[in-house]
LUMTORDREN-71928 format. One line per field, with one value per residue (C-alpha): x, y, z. Coordinates in steps of 0.1 Angstrom, whole numbers, plus 5000, padded with zeros to 4 digits. Each point is the difference from the previous one (the first is absolute). Layout:
N
east = X, ...
north = Y, ...
up = Z, ...
//
This chain:
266
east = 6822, 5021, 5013, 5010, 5017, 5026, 5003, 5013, 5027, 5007, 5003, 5022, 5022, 5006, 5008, 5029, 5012, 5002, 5013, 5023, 4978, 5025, 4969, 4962, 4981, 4960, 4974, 4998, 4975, 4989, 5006, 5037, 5025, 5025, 5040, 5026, 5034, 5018, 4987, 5003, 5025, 5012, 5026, 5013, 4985, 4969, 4998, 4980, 4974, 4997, 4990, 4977, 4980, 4998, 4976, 4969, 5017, 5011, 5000, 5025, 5020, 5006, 5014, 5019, 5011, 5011, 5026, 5009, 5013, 5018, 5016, 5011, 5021, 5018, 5007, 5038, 4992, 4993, 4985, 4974, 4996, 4987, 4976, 4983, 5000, 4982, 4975, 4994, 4992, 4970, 4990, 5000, 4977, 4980, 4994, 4987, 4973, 5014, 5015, 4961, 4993, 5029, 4985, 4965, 5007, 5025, 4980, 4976, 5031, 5024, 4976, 5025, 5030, 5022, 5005, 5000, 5003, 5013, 4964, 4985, 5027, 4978, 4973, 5006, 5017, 4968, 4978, 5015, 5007, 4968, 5005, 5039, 4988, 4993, 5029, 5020, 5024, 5008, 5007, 5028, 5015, 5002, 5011, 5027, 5015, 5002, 5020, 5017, 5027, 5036, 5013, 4975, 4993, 5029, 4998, 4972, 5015, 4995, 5015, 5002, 4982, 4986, 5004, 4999, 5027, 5010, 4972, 4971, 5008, 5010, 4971, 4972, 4966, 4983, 4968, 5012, 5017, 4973, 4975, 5022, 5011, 4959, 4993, 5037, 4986, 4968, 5018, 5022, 4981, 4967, 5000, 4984, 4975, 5010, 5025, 5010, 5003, 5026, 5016, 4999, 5014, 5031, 5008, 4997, 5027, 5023, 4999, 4977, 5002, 4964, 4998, 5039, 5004, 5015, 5016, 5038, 5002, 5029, 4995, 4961, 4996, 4982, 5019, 4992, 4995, 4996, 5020, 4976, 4983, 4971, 5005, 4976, 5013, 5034, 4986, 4977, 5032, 5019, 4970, 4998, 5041, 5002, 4971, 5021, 5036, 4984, 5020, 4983, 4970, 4979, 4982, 4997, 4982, 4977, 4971, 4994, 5038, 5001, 4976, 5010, 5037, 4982, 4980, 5031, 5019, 5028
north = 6446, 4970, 5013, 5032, 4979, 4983, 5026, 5029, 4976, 4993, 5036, 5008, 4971, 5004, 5042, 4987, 4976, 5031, 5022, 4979, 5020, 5033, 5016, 4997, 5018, 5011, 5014, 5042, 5011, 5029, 5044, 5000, 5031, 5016, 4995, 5016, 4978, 5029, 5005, 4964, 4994, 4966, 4982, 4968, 5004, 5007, 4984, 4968, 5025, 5018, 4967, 4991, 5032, 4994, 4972, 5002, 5035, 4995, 5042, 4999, 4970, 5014, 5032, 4978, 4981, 5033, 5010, 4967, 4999, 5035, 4987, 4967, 5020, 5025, 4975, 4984, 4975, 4964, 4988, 5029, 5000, 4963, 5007, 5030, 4981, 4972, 5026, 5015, 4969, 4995, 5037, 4999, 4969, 5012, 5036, 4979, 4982, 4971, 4981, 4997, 4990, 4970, 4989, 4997, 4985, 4977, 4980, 4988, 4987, 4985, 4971, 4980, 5029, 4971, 4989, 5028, 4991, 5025, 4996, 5017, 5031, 5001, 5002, 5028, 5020, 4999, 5002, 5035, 5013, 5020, 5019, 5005, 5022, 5027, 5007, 4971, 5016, 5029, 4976, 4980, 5030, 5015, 4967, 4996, 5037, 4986, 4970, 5009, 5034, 4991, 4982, 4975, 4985, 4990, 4985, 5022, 5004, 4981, 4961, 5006, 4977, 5027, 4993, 5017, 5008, 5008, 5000, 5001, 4962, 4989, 5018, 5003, 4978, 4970, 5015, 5039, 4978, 4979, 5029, 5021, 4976, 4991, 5039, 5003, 4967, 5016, 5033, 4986, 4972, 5013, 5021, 4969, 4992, 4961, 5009, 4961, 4993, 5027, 4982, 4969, 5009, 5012, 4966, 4982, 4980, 5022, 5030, 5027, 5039, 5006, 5036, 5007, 4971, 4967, 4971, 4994, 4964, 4997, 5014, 4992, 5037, 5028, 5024, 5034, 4995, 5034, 5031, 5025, 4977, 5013, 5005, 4980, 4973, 5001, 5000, 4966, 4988, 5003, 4989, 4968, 4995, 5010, 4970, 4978, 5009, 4994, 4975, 5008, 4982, 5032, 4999, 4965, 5002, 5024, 4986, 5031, 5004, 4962, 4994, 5033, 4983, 4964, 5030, 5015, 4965, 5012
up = 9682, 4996, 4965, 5015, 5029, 4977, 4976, 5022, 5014, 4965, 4988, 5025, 4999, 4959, 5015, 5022, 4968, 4980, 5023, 5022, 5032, 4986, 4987, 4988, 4973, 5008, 4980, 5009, 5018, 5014, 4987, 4984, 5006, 4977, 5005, 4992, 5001, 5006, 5030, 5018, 5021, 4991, 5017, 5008, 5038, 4986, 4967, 5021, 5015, 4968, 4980, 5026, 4997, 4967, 5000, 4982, 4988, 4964, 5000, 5031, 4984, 4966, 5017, 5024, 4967, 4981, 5032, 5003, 4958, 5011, 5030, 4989, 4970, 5024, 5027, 5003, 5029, 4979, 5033, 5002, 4960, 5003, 5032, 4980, 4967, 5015, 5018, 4965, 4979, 5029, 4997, 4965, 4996, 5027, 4982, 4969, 5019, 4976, 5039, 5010, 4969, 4999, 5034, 4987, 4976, 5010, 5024, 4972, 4979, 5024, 5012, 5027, 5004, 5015, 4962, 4982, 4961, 4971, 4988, 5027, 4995, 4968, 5011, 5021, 4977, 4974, 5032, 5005, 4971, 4997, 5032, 4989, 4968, 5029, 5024, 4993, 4974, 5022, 5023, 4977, 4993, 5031, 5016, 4970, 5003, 5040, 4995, 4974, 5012, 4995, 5028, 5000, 4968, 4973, 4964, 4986, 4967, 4964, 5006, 5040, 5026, 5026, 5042, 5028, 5021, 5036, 5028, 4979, 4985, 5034, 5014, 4975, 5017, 4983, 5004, 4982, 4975, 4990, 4996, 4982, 4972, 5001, 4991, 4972, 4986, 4991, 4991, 4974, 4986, 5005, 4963, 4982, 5026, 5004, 5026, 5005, 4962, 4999, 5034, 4978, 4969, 5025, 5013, 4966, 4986, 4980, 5025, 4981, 5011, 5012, 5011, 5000, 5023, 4993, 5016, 5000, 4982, 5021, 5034, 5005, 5007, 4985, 4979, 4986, 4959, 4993, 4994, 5020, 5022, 5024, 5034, 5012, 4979, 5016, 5033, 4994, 4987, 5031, 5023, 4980, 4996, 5041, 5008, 4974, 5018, 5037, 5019, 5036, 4996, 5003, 4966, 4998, 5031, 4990, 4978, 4980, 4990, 4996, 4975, 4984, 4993, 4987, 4980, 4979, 4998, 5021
//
Protein backbone atom coordinates (compact mmCIF):
# COMPACT_ATOMS: atom_id res chain seq x y z
CA UNK A 1 0.00 0.00 0.00
CA UNK A 2 2.68 2.45 0.85
CA UNK A 3 4.44 1.72 -2.57
CA UNK A 4 1.46 2.49 -4.41
CA UNK A 5 1.06 5.68 -2.15
CA UNK A 6 4.36 7.32 -3.47
CA UNK A 7 4.27 5.92 -6.75
CA UNK A 8 0.96 7.34 -8.13
CA UNK A 9 2.07 10.81 -6.98
CA UNK A 10 5.14 10.13 -8.75
CA UNK A 11 3.56 9.00 -12.10
CA UNK A 12 1.56 11.76 -12.23
CA UNK A 13 4.03 14.32 -11.37
CA UNK A 14 6.71 12.93 -14.21
CA UNK A 15 2.88 13.35 -16.62
CA UNK A 16 2.75 17.09 -15.83
CA UNK A 17 6.87 17.37 -16.54
CA UNK A 18 6.20 15.91 -19.90
CA UNK A 19 3.25 17.48 -20.71
CA UNK A 20 3.53 20.95 -19.17
CA UNK A 21 -0.51 19.99 -17.68
CA UNK A 22 -1.37 20.71 -21.87
CA UNK A 23 -2.09 17.05 -22.31
CA UNK A 24 -1.62 13.32 -20.94
CA UNK A 25 -1.33 10.03 -22.76
CA UNK A 26 -3.25 6.66 -21.20
CA UNK A 27 -3.20 3.20 -22.05
CA UNK A 28 -6.81 2.45 -24.39
CA UNK A 29 -9.19 0.73 -22.88
CA UNK A 30 -12.45 -0.22 -23.64
CA UNK A 31 -14.45 -1.39 -27.62
CA UNK A 32 -12.71 1.09 -30.26
CA UNK A 33 -14.82 2.80 -33.22
CA UNK A 34 -13.85 3.63 -36.75
CA UNK A 35 -13.27 7.38 -38.02
CA UNK A 36 -13.29 8.88 -40.82
CA UNK A 37 -11.28 12.47 -40.85
CA UNK A 38 -13.42 13.61 -43.32
CA UNK A 39 -16.06 13.65 -41.41
CA UNK A 40 -14.87 15.59 -38.07
CA UNK A 41 -15.55 18.72 -37.70
CA UNK A 42 -12.36 20.28 -36.40
CA UNK A 43 -11.91 23.66 -35.42
CA UNK A 44 -10.05 25.92 -33.43
CA UNK A 45 -13.29 26.20 -30.88
CA UNK A 46 -13.27 22.68 -30.74
CA UNK A 47 -9.89 21.45 -31.28
CA UNK A 48 -9.49 21.39 -27.06
CA UNK A 49 -12.64 19.22 -26.65
CA UNK A 50 -11.65 17.09 -29.54
CA UNK A 51 -8.15 16.23 -27.93
CA UNK A 52 -9.81 15.61 -24.79
CA UNK A 53 -12.08 12.94 -26.26
CA UNK A 54 -9.36 11.42 -27.57
CA UNK A 55 -7.89 10.08 -24.50
CA UNK A 56 -7.25 6.51 -24.09
CA UNK A 57 -8.52 6.60 -27.97
CA UNK A 58 -5.41 6.11 -30.17
CA UNK A 59 -8.35 5.13 -33.12
CA UNK A 60 -10.01 8.68 -32.48
CA UNK A 61 -6.46 10.41 -32.26
CA UNK A 62 -4.98 9.16 -35.38
CA UNK A 63 -8.10 10.27 -37.27
CA UNK A 64 -7.98 13.47 -35.33
CA UNK A 65 -4.20 13.48 -36.36
CA UNK A 66 -4.96 12.82 -40.16
CA UNK A 67 -7.47 16.27 -40.35
CA UNK A 68 -5.28 17.95 -38.41
CA UNK A 69 -2.02 17.23 -41.24
CA UNK A 70 -4.89 18.52 -43.85
CA UNK A 71 -5.86 21.45 -41.99
CA UNK A 72 -2.60 22.72 -40.95
CA UNK A 73 -1.56 22.80 -44.97
CA UNK A 74 -4.67 24.75 -46.20
CA UNK A 75 -4.78 27.12 -43.30
CA UNK A 76 -3.24 30.96 -43.79
CA UNK A 77 -3.68 32.08 -40.14
CA UNK A 78 0.12 31.47 -38.47
CA UNK A 79 -1.63 31.87 -35.15
CA UNK A 80 -4.15 29.01 -35.74
CA UNK A 81 -1.44 26.93 -37.82
CA UNK A 82 0.72 26.86 -34.54
CA UNK A 83 -2.38 26.02 -32.07
CA UNK A 84 -3.35 22.95 -34.50
CA UNK A 85 0.25 21.99 -34.99
CA UNK A 86 0.83 21.70 -31.37
CA UNK A 87 -2.59 19.72 -31.01
CA UNK A 88 -1.27 17.27 -33.70
CA UNK A 89 2.19 16.44 -32.37
CA UNK A 90 0.03 15.18 -29.00
CA UNK A 91 -2.49 13.35 -31.15
CA UNK A 92 0.07 11.89 -33.05
CA UNK A 93 2.12 10.42 -30.05
CA UNK A 94 -0.93 9.54 -28.49
CA UNK A 95 -2.29 7.36 -31.63
CA UNK A 96 1.15 5.45 -31.32
CA UNK A 97 0.59 4.34 -27.76
CA UNK A 98 4.50 5.18 -27.81
CA UNK A 99 3.32 8.62 -25.00
CA UNK A 100 2.14 5.79 -22.39
CA UNK A 101 4.99 4.10 -23.14
CA UNK A 102 7.54 7.25 -22.52
CA UNK A 103 5.61 7.70 -19.12
CA UNK A 104 6.17 4.16 -18.01
CA UNK A 105 9.08 4.10 -18.60
CA UNK A 106 10.31 7.24 -17.73
CA UNK A 107 9.63 7.11 -14.06
CA UNK A 108 12.12 4.01 -13.64
CA UNK A 109 14.98 6.11 -15.38
CA UNK A 110 14.75 9.62 -14.12
CA UNK A 111 15.39 8.74 -10.36
CA UNK A 112 15.38 12.59 -8.66
CA UNK A 113 13.50 14.66 -11.83
CA UNK A 114 14.89 17.97 -10.11
CA UNK A 115 18.38 16.98 -11.63
CA UNK A 116 17.77 15.47 -14.57
CA UNK A 117 21.13 14.32 -16.25
CA UNK A 118 21.72 13.53 -20.21
CA UNK A 119 22.29 10.02 -18.92
CA UNK A 120 18.84 9.45 -17.86
CA UNK A 121 17.59 10.89 -21.52
CA UNK A 122 19.43 7.56 -22.36
CA UNK A 123 18.06 5.59 -20.65
CA UNK A 124 14.67 6.39 -21.66
CA UNK A 125 15.23 6.33 -25.05
CA UNK A 126 16.64 2.50 -24.94
CA UNK A 127 13.82 1.91 -22.27
CA UNK A 128 11.34 2.60 -25.12
CA UNK A 129 12.61 1.61 -27.90
CA UNK A 130 10.93 -1.76 -28.00
CA UNK A 131 7.49 -0.37 -27.72
CA UNK A 132 8.55 2.38 -30.49
CA UNK A 133 9.06 -0.60 -33.21
CA UNK A 134 5.09 -0.61 -33.17
CA UNK A 135 3.42 2.84 -33.67
CA UNK A 136 6.18 4.93 -33.01
CA UNK A 137 7.38 5.52 -36.69
CA UNK A 138 3.91 6.48 -37.86
CA UNK A 139 3.98 8.64 -35.22
CA UNK A 140 7.47 10.52 -36.42
CA UNK A 141 6.18 10.85 -39.57
CA UNK A 142 2.98 11.92 -39.01
CA UNK A 143 4.34 14.38 -36.35
CA UNK A 144 7.12 15.54 -39.06
CA UNK A 145 4.63 16.11 -42.12
CA UNK A 146 2.83 18.33 -39.01
CA UNK A 147 5.58 20.62 -38.16
CA UNK A 148 7.09 20.70 -41.06
CA UNK A 149 4.32 22.81 -43.95
CA UNK A 150 5.93 25.86 -45.34
CA UNK A 151 5.42 28.65 -43.16
CA UNK A 152 6.65 27.07 -40.28
CA UNK A 153 9.83 25.44 -40.65
CA UNK A 154 12.93 27.03 -42.86
CA UNK A 155 16.46 25.66 -43.77
CA UNK A 156 15.48 22.10 -44.66
CA UNK A 157 17.81 21.86 -47.59
CA UNK A 158 21.52 20.32 -48.00
CA UNK A 159 24.03 22.80 -45.66
CA UNK A 160 20.83 24.53 -43.99
CA UNK A 161 20.28 24.71 -40.10
CA UNK A 162 16.35 24.00 -39.90
CA UNK A 163 13.97 26.32 -37.19
CA UNK A 164 10.84 27.05 -36.77
CA UNK A 165 9.19 30.07 -37.42
CA UNK A 166 6.24 32.35 -36.41
CA UNK A 167 3.85 31.18 -33.57
CA UNK A 168 4.75 27.71 -33.39
CA UNK A 169 8.50 28.65 -32.05
CA UNK A 170 7.10 31.22 -29.91
CA UNK A 171 4.35 28.92 -28.95
CA UNK A 172 5.42 25.33 -29.26
CA UNK A 173 5.27 23.69 -25.20
CA UNK A 174 8.22 22.12 -23.31
CA UNK A 175 6.38 19.20 -22.54
CA UNK A 176 5.16 18.58 -26.79
CA UNK A 177 8.72 19.42 -27.45
CA UNK A 178 10.39 17.18 -25.39
CA UNK A 179 8.30 14.11 -26.37
CA UNK A 180 8.51 14.75 -29.93
CA UNK A 181 12.27 15.04 -30.26
CA UNK A 182 12.13 11.72 -27.70
CA UNK A 183 9.97 9.82 -30.56
CA UNK A 184 12.35 11.71 -34.02
CA UNK A 185 15.41 10.65 -31.90
CA UNK A 186 14.49 7.12 -31.96
CA UNK A 187 13.09 7.50 -35.56
CA UNK A 188 16.24 8.65 -37.10
CA UNK A 189 18.92 7.06 -35.07
CA UNK A 190 17.11 4.04 -34.13
CA UNK A 191 18.20 1.95 -37.62
CA UNK A 192 21.44 0.57 -35.77
CA UNK A 193 19.72 -0.24 -32.56
CA UNK A 194 22.20 1.68 -30.17
CA UNK A 195 20.23 4.82 -30.50
CA UNK A 196 22.71 6.77 -28.05
CA UNK A 197 25.98 5.60 -29.82
CA UNK A 198 24.56 7.18 -32.92
CA UNK A 199 23.62 10.43 -30.54
CA UNK A 200 27.34 10.11 -29.59
CA UNK A 201 29.16 9.80 -32.62
CA UNK A 202 27.08 13.26 -33.48
CA UNK A 203 28.63 15.40 -30.82
CA UNK A 204 32.23 14.03 -31.38
CA UNK A 205 34.99 16.20 -32.05
CA UNK A 206 35.24 16.84 -35.74
CA UNK A 207 31.50 17.16 -36.36
CA UNK A 208 30.58 13.67 -38.19
CA UNK A 209 27.13 13.38 -40.34
CA UNK A 210 25.21 10.61 -38.37
CA UNK A 211 21.96 10.08 -40.17
CA UNK A 212 22.08 13.24 -42.44
CA UNK A 213 22.58 15.26 -39.39
CA UNK A 214 25.57 17.12 -38.24
CA UNK A 215 26.73 19.86 -36.09
CA UNK A 216 27.76 23.29 -37.46
CA UNK A 217 31.48 23.57 -36.08
CA UNK A 218 30.76 27.03 -36.09
CA UNK A 219 27.33 27.81 -34.92
CA UNK A 220 26.82 24.86 -32.26
CA UNK A 221 23.77 23.90 -34.24
CA UNK A 222 22.55 21.03 -36.09
CA UNK A 223 22.73 21.14 -39.82
CA UNK A 224 21.27 19.04 -42.57
CA UNK A 225 24.44 16.93 -44.29
CA UNK A 226 22.49 15.45 -46.81
CA UNK A 227 21.13 16.20 -50.16
CA UNK A 228 17.60 14.38 -49.71
CA UNK A 229 17.36 14.39 -46.05
CA UNK A 230 14.26 12.62 -44.18
CA UNK A 231 11.55 14.41 -42.92
CA UNK A 232 11.74 13.31 -39.76
CA UNK A 233 15.27 14.27 -39.70
CA UNK A 234 14.70 17.86 -40.49
CA UNK A 235 12.08 18.14 -37.95
CA UNK A 236 14.48 16.61 -34.89
CA UNK A 237 16.69 19.10 -36.32
CA UNK A 238 14.58 22.09 -35.71
CA UNK A 239 13.25 20.68 -32.24
CA UNK A 240 16.85 20.50 -31.09
CA UNK A 241 18.12 23.93 -32.88
CA UNK A 242 14.59 25.69 -31.34
CA UNK A 243 15.64 24.25 -27.51
CA UNK A 244 19.36 25.43 -28.42
CA UNK A 245 18.07 29.16 -29.79
CA UNK A 246 15.62 29.49 -26.52
CA UNK A 247 16.25 32.63 -24.74
CA UNK A 248 12.90 32.56 -22.44
CA UNK A 249 13.93 30.22 -19.99
CA UNK A 250 11.17 27.77 -21.06
CA UNK A 251 13.31 24.77 -22.05
CA UNK A 252 15.84 25.26 -19.56
CA UNK A 253 13.17 24.98 -17.15
CA UNK A 254 11.87 21.94 -18.32
CA UNK A 255 13.88 18.89 -17.22
CA UNK A 256 13.10 16.66 -20.18
CA UNK A 257 14.18 19.45 -22.73
CA UNK A 258 17.09 20.34 -20.46
CA UNK A 259 18.89 17.27 -20.27
CA UNK A 260 17.94 16.67 -23.91
CA UNK A 261 20.18 19.94 -24.83
CA UNK A 262 23.24 18.67 -22.28
CA UNK A 263 22.33 15.38 -24.52
CA UNK A 264 23.23 16.79 -28.20
CA UNK A 265 26.14 19.22 -26.76
CA UNK A 266 24.21 22.27 -27.77
Amino acid sequence: MVKKQIFLPGLLLLALIFTSCDSFFSDSWGQMRDYDPSKIDLNAGNLDSWIESSIGNPKLAAALAEKIKATVKNSADSKERAKFQEAGVTLAVEASGIGASILSNAGAALGDIEDLQEEAVMDILKKIQDDFKSGGPQAAASLAEIVSVPGTLTGNTQGGTPEFEGNYAGTAKAGDVGQAVLVLALAVFGETGDVEAEIDKLTESGNPAVAGLQIDSVSGRIKIADADPAPEAVALAAYLNLIAEDNTGRFADNPITDALKKAFSL
